[in-house]
C-alpha positions as CSV (number, residue, x, y, z in Angstrom):
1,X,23.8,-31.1,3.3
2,X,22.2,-34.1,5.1
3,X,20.4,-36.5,2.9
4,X,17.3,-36.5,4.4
5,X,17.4,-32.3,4.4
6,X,15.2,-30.4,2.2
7,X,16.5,-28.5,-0.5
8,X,16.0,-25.0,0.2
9,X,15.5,-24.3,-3.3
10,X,12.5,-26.4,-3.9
11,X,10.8,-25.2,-0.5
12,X,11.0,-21.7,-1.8
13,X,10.0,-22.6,-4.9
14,X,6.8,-24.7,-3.1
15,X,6.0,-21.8,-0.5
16,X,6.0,-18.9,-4.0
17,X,3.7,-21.1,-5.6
18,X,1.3,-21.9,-2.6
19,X,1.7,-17.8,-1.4
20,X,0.5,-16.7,-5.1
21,X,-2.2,-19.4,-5.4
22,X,-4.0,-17.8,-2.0
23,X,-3.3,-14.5,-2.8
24,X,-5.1,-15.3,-5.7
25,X,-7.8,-17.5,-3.6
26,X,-8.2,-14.1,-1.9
27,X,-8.6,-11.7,-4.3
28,X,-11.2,-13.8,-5.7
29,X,-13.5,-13.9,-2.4
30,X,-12.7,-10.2,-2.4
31,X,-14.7,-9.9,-5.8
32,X,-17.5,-11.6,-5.4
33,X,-18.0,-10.5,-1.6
34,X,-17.8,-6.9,-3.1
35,X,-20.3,-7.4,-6.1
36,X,-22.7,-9.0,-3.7
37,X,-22.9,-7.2,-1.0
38,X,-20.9,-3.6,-2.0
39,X,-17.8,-2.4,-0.4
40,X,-19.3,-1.0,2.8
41,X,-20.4,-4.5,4.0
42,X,-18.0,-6.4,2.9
43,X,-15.8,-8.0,5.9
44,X,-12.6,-9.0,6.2
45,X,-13.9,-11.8,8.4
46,X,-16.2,-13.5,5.8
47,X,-13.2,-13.2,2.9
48,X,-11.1,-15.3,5.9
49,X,-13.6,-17.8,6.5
50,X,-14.0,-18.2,2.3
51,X,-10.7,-19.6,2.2
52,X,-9.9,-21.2,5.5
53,X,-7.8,-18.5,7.2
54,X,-8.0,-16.4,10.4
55,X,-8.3,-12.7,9.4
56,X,-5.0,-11.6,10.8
57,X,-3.5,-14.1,9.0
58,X,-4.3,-13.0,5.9
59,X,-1.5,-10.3,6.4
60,X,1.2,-13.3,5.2
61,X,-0.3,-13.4,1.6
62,X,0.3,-10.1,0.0
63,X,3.8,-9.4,-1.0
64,X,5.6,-6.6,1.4
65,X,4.8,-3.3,1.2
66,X,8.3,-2.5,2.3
67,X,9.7,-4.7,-0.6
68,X,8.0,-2.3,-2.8
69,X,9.0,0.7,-0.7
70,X,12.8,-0.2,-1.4
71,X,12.1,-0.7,-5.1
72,X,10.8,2.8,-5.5
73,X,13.7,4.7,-3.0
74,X,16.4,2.1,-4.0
75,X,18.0,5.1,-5.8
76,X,20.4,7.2,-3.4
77,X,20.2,10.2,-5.5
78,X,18.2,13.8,-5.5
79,X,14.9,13.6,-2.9
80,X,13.3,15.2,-4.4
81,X,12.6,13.1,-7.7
82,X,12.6,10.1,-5.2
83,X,9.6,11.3,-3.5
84,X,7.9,11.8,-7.1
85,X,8.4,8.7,-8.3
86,X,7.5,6.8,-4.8
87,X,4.0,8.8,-4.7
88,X,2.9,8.1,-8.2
89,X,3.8,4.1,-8.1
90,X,1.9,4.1,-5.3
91,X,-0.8,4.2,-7.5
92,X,0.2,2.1,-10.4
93,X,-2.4,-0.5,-9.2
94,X,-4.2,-2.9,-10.9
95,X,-8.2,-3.7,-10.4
96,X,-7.0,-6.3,-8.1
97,X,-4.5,-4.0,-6.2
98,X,-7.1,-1.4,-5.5
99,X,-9.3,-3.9,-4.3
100,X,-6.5,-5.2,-2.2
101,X,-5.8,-2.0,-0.3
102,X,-9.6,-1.1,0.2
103,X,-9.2,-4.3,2.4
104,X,-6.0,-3.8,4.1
105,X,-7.3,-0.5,4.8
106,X,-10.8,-0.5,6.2
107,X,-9.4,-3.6,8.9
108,X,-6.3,-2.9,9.4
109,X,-7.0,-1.7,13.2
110,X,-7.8,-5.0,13.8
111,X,-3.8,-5.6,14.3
112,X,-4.0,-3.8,17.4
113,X,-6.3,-6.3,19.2
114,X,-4.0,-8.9,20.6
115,X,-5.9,-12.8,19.1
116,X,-6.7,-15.7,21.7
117,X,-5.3,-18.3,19.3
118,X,-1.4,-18.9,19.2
119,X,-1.4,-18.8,15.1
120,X,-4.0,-16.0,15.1
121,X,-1.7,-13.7,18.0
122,X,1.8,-14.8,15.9
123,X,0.2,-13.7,12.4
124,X,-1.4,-10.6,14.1
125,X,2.1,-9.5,15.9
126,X,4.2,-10.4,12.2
127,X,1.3,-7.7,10.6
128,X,2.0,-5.0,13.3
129,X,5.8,-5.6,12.8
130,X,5.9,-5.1,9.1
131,X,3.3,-1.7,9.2
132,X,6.3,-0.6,11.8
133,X,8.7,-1.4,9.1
134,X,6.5,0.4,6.8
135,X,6.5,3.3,8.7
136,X,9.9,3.7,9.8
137,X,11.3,3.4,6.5
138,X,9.0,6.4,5.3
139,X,10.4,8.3,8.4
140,X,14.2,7.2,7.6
141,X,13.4,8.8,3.7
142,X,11.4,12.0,4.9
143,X,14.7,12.8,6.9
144,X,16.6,12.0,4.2
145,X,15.0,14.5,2.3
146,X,14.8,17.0,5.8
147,X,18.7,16.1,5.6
148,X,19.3,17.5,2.2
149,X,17.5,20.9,2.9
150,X,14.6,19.5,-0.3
151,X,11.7,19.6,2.6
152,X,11.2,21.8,5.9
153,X,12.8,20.2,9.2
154,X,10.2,18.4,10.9
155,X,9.2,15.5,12.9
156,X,9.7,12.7,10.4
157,X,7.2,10.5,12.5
158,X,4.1,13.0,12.1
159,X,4.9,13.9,8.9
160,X,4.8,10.4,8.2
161,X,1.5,9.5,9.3
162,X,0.3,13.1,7.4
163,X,1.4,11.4,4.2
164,X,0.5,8.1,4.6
165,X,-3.0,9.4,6.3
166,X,-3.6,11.0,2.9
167,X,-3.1,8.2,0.9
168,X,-4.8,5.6,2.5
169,X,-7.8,8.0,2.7
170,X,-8.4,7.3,-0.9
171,X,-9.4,3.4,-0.6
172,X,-12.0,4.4,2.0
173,X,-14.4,6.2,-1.1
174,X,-12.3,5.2,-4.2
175,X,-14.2,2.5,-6.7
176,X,-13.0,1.4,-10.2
177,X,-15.1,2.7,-12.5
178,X,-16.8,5.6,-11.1
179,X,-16.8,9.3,-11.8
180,X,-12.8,9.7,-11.5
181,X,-10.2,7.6,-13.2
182,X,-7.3,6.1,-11.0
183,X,-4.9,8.6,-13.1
184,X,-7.3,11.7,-12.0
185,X,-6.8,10.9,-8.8
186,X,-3.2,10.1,-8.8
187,X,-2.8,13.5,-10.0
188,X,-4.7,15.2,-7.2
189,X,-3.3,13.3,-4.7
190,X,0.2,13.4,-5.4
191,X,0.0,16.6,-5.2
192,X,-1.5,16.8,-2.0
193,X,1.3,14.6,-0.6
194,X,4.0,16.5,-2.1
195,X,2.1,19.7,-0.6
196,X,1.7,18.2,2.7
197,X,5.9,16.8,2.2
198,X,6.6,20.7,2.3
199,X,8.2,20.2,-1.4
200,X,8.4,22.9,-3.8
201,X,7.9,21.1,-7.3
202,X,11.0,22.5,-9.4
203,X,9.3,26.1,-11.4
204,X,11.0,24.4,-14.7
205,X,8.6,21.1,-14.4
206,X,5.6,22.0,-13.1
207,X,2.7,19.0,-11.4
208,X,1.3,18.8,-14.6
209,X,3.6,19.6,-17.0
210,X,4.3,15.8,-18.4
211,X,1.1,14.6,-17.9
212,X,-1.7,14.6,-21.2
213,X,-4.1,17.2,-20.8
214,X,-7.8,16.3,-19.9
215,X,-10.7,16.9,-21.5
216,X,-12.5,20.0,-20.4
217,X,-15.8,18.5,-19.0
218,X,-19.0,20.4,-19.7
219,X,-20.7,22.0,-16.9
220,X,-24.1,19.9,-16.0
């Protein structure tokens, strides 16, 4: 290595460090932008301007969905279970997570508008690339699971966006600590997904068979 190179160690080291410190910067604005002016009017706009980025750009400070999609399929074995245990971690989320994906969510069509700015247009186009990824490795797996007779034959692209559709649908209306409990709704809606998957929970280990029953709640 040249002298005068940079050690490719320390610049990773530099650019984790910076990447969690405005993911961090972020999540902050995100907080206080929601407690003062609520979830419906909060922009992703103004939580750019907070900490000097363009709002595409934020995009490059959340760690990849598709990293965490490989974590949670990285197992070649049965579908079946693989599907399980993707759905539920998709909602082992912390306070700051949820908050997170409500933003993602309610502006991510704003990838689709091309940007006048060079840096705005190149972090725009990286953000439409890796929701492609996204969704192409969800369409790889449902075949996978197509492939091994688990789920019905399908087109893995629609039945991608059914799934996915479902999921996201929660950020829109979801809030930490109102009537239903992140778990409640986990429950519901992995369900759903599994429903809308076309897979047949095993008759020996039924949805709710492993999970602690509720409380029954009186009727008002």
């Amino acid at each position: 290595m040249p002298k005068n190179a940079a050690s490719p160690t320390g610049r990773g080291k530099r650019s984790a460090i910076s990447s969690r410190s405005k993911r961090q910067e972020i999540l902050t604005s995100a907080i206080e932008h929601f407690g003062r002016h609520g979830y419906e009017y909060t922009k992703w706009a103004d939580i750019a301007a907070d900490v000097g980025l363009g709002s595409t750009a934020l995009y490059h400070y959340f760690e990849s969905k598709l990293d965490r999609f490989e974590r949670l399929t990285s197992e070649r074995g049965a579908f079946g279970p693989a599907l399980e245990r993707l759905l539920n971690g998709l909602f082992d989320l912390t306070e700051l997570d949820v908050l997170r994906n409500r933003v993602l969510v309610a502006e991510e069509g704003m990838v689709a508008a091309p940007r006048t700015s060079p840096r705005e247009e190149e972090a725009r186009r990286l953000a439409r690339a890796r929701m492609r990824d996204i969704e192409f490795a969800w369409a790889a797996f449902l075949t996978r699971g197509m492939e091994q007779g688990t789920i019905p034959e399908t087109d893995p692209r629609l039945l991608t966006h059914a799934v996915l559709g479902l999921y996201k649908s929660v950020w829109a209306w979801y809030r930490p600590g109102g009537a239903l409990s992140l778990p409640e709704i986990r429950d519901f809606f992995v369900e759903r997904c599994l429903a809308v998957a076309g897979y047949a929970l095993p008759s020996s280990t039924p949805a709710k068979a492993q999970r602690k029953p509720r409380a029954t709640r009186k009727a008002a």
